[in-house]
ChimeraX commands (.cxc) that place a marker at each C-alpha (Angstrom):
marker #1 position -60.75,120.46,59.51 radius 0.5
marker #1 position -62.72,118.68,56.76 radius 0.5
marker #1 position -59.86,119.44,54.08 radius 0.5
marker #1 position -57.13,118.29,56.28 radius 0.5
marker #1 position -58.76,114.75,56.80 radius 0.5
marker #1 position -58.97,114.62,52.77 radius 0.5
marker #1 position -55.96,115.85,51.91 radius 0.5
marker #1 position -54.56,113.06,54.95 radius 0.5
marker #1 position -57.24,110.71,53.47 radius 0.5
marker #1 position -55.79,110.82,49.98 radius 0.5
marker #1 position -52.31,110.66,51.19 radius 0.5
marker #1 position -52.62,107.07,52.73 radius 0.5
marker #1 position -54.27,105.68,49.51 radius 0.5
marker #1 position -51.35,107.07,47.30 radius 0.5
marker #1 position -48.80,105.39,49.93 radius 0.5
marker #1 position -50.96,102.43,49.43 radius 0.5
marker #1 position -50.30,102.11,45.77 radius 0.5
marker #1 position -46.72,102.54,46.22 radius 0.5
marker #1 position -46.76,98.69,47.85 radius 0.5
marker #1 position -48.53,96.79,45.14 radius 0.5
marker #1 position -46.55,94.76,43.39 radius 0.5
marker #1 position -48.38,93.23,39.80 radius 0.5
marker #1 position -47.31,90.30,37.61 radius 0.5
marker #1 position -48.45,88.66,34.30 radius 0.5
marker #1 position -47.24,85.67,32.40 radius 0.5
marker #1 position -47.68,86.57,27.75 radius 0.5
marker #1 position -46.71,84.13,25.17 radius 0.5
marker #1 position -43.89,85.46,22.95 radius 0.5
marker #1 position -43.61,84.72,18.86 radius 0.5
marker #1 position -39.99,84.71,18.20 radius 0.5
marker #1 position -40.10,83.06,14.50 radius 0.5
marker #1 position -41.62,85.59,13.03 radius 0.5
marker #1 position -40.58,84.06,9.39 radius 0.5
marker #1 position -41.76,86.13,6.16 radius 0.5
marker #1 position -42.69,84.72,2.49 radius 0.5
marker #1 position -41.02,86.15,0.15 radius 0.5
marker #1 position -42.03,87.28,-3.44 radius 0.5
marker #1 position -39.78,87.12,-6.09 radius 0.5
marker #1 position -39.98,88.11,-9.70 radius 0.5
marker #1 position -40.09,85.37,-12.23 radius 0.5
marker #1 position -40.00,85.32,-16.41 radius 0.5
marker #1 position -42.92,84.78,-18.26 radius 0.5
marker #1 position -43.03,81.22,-18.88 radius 0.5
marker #1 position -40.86,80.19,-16.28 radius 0.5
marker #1 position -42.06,78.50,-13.20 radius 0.5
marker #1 position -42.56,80.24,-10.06 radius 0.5
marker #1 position -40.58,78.76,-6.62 radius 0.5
marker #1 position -43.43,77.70,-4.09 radius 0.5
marker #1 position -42.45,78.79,-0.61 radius 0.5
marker #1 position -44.43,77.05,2.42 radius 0.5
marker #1 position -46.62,78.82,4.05 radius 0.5
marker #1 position -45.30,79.36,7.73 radius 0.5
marker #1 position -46.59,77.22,10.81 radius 0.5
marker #1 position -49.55,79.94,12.33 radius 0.5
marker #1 position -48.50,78.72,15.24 radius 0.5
marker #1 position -45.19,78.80,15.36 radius 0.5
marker #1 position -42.44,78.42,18.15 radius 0.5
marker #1 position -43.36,80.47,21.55 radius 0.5
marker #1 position -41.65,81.66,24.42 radius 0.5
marker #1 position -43.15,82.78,27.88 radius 0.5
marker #1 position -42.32,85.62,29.56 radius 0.5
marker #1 position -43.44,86.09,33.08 radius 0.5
marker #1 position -42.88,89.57,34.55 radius 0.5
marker #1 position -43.24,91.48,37.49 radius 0.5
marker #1 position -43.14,95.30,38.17 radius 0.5
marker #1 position -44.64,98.22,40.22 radius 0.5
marker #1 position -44.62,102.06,39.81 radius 0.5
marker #1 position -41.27,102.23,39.37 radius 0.5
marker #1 position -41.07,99.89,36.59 radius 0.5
marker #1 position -40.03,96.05,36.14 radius 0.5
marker #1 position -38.40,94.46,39.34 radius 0.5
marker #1 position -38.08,90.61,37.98 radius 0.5
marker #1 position -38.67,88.82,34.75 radius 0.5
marker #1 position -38.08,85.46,33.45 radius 0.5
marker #1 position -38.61,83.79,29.79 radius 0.5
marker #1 position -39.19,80.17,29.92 radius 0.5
marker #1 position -37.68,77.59,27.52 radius 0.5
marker #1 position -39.47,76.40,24.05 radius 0.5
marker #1 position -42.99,75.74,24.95 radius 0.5
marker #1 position -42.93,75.31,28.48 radius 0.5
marker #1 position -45.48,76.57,30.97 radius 0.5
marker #1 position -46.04,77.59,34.78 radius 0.5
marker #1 position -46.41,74.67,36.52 radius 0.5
marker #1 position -46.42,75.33,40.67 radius 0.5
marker #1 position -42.89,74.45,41.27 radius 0.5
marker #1 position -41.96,76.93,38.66 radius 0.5
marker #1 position -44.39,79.47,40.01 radius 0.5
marker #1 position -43.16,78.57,43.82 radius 0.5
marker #1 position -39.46,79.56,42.63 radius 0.5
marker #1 position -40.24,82.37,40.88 radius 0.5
marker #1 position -41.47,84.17,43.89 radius 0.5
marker #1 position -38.27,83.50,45.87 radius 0.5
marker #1 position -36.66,84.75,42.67 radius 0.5
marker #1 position -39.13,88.33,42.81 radius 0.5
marker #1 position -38.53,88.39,46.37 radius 0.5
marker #1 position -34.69,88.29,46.83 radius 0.5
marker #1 position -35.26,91.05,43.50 radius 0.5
marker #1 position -37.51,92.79,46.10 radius 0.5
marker #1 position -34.76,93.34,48.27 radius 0.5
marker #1 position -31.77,94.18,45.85 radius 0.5
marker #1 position -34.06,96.85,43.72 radius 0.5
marker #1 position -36.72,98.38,46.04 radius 0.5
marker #1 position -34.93,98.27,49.72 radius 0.5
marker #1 position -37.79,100.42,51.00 radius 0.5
marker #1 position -40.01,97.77,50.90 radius 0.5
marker #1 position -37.76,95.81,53.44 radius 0.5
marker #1 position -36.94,99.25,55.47 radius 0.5
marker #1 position -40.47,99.87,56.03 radius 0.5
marker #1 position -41.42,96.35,56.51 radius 0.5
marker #1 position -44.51,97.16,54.21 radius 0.5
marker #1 position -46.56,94.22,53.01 radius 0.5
marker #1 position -46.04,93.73,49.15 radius 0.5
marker #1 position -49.63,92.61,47.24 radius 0.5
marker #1 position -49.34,90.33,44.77 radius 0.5
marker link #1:1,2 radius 0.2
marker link #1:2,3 radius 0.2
marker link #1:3,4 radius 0.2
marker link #1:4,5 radius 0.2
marker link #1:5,6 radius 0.2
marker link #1:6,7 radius 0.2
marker link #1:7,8 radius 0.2
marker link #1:8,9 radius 0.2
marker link #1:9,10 radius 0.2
marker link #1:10,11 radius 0.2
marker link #1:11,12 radius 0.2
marker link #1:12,13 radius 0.2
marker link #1:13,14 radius 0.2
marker link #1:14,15 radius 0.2
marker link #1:15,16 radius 0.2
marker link #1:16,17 radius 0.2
marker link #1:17,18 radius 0.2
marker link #1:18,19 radius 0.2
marker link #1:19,20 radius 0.2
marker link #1:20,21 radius 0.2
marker link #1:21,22 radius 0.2
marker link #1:22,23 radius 0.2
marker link #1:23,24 radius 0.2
marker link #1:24,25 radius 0.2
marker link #1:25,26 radius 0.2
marker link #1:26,27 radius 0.2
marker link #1:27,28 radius 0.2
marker link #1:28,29 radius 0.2
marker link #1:29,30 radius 0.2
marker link #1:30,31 radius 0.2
marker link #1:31,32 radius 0.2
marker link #1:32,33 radius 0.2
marker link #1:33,34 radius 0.2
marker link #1:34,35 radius 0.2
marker link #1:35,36 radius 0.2
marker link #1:36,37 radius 0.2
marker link #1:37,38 radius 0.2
marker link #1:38,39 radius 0.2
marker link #1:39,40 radius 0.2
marker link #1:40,41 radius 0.2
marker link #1:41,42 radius 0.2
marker link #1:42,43 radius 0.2
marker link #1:43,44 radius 0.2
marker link #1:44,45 radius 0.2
marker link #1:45,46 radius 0.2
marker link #1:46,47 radius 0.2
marker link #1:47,48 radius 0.2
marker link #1:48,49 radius 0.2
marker link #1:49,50 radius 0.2
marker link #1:50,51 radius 0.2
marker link #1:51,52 radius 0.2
marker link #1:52,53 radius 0.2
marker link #1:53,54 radius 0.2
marker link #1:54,55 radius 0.2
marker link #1:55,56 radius 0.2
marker link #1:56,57 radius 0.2
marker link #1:57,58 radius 0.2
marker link #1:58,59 radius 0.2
marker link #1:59,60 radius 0.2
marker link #1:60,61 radius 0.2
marker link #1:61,62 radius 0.2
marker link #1:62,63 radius 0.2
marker link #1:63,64 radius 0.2
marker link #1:64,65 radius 0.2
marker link #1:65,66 radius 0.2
marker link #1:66,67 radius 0.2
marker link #1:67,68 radius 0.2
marker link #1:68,69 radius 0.2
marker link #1:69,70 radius 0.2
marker link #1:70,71 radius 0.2
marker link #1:71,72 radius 0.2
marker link #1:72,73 radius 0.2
marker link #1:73,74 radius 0.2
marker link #1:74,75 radius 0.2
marker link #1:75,76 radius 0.2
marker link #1:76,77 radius 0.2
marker link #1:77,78 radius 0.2
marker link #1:78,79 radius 0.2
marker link #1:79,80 radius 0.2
marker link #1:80,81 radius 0.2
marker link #1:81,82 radius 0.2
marker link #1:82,83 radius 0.2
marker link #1:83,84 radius 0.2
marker link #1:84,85 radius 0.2
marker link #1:85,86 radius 0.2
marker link #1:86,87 radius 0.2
marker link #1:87,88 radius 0.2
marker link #1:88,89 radius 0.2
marker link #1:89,90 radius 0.2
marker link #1:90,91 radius 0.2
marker link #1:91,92 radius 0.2
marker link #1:92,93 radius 0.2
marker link #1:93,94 radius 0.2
marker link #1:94,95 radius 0.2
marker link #1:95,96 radius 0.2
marker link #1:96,97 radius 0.2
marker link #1:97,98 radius 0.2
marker link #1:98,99 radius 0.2
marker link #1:99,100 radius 0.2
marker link #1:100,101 radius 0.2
marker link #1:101,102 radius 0.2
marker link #1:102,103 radius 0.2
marker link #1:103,104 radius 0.2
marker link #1:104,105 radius 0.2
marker link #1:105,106 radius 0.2
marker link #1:106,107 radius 0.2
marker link #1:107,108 radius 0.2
marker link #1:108,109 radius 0.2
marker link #1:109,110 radius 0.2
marker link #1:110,111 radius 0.2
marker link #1:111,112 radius 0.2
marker link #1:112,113 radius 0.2
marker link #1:113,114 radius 0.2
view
C-alpha cells in the first residue's frame, strides 16, 4: 500500500511541473564591433582605430517558456525597458500564445504559475 501512495505521490508533483510556466527579461549586445590590426611599413604611421563604446547599443529580450520549450518572446526597441504597461501587454500577448501552442492548458483548465 505504502508504494502505491508514492508512486501516486510522485505522479501529482510531476503533473505539477507540467503547469509552470517561467519567464525572464536579458539585455542583448548586438554591435559586437571588432578592432582590427593591420600591418604597417617600418616608418610609416600606423591608422588609430577607436576603441569601441563598452557599452554599446542593447536590445531586451523578454521570454517565456515551459518544459516544452519557448511559448512567447519579444525583443524591445533600442534601449527601452519594462515599464508596467509593457509588462501588462505582454501577458495578454503569452496568454493568447498559451492558447494557440499549449491547448492543454485551456482543456484542462489548469492554473498556469508565473
Amino acid at each position: 500500500m505504502q508504494i502505491k501512495y508514492k508512486f501516486n505521490s510522485q505522479f501529482e508533483f510531476f503533473c505539477f511541473l507540467d503547469q509552470i510556466v517561467t519567464g525572464d527579461e536579458k539585455w542583448i549586445r548586438y554591435d559586437n564591433s571588432k578592432r582590427r590590426k593591420a600591418w604597417v611599413k617600418p616608418c610609416e604611421p600606423s591608422t588609430s582605430t577607436a576603441k569601441p563604446n563598452i557599452h554599446g547599443s542593447k536590445l531586451m529580450l523578454c521570454i517565456w517558456w515551459d518544459q516544452l520549450g519557448v511559448i512567447y518572446y519579444e525583443l524591445l526597441k533600442l534601449n527601452e525597458t519594462i515599464t508596467a504597461d509593457r509588462y501588462r501587454r505582454q501577458l495578454i500577448k503569452l496568454n493568447q500564445a498559451l492558447k494557440d501552442k499549449r491547448p492543454q492548458y485551456a482543456k484542462r483548465h489548469d492554473k498556469v504559475i508565473l
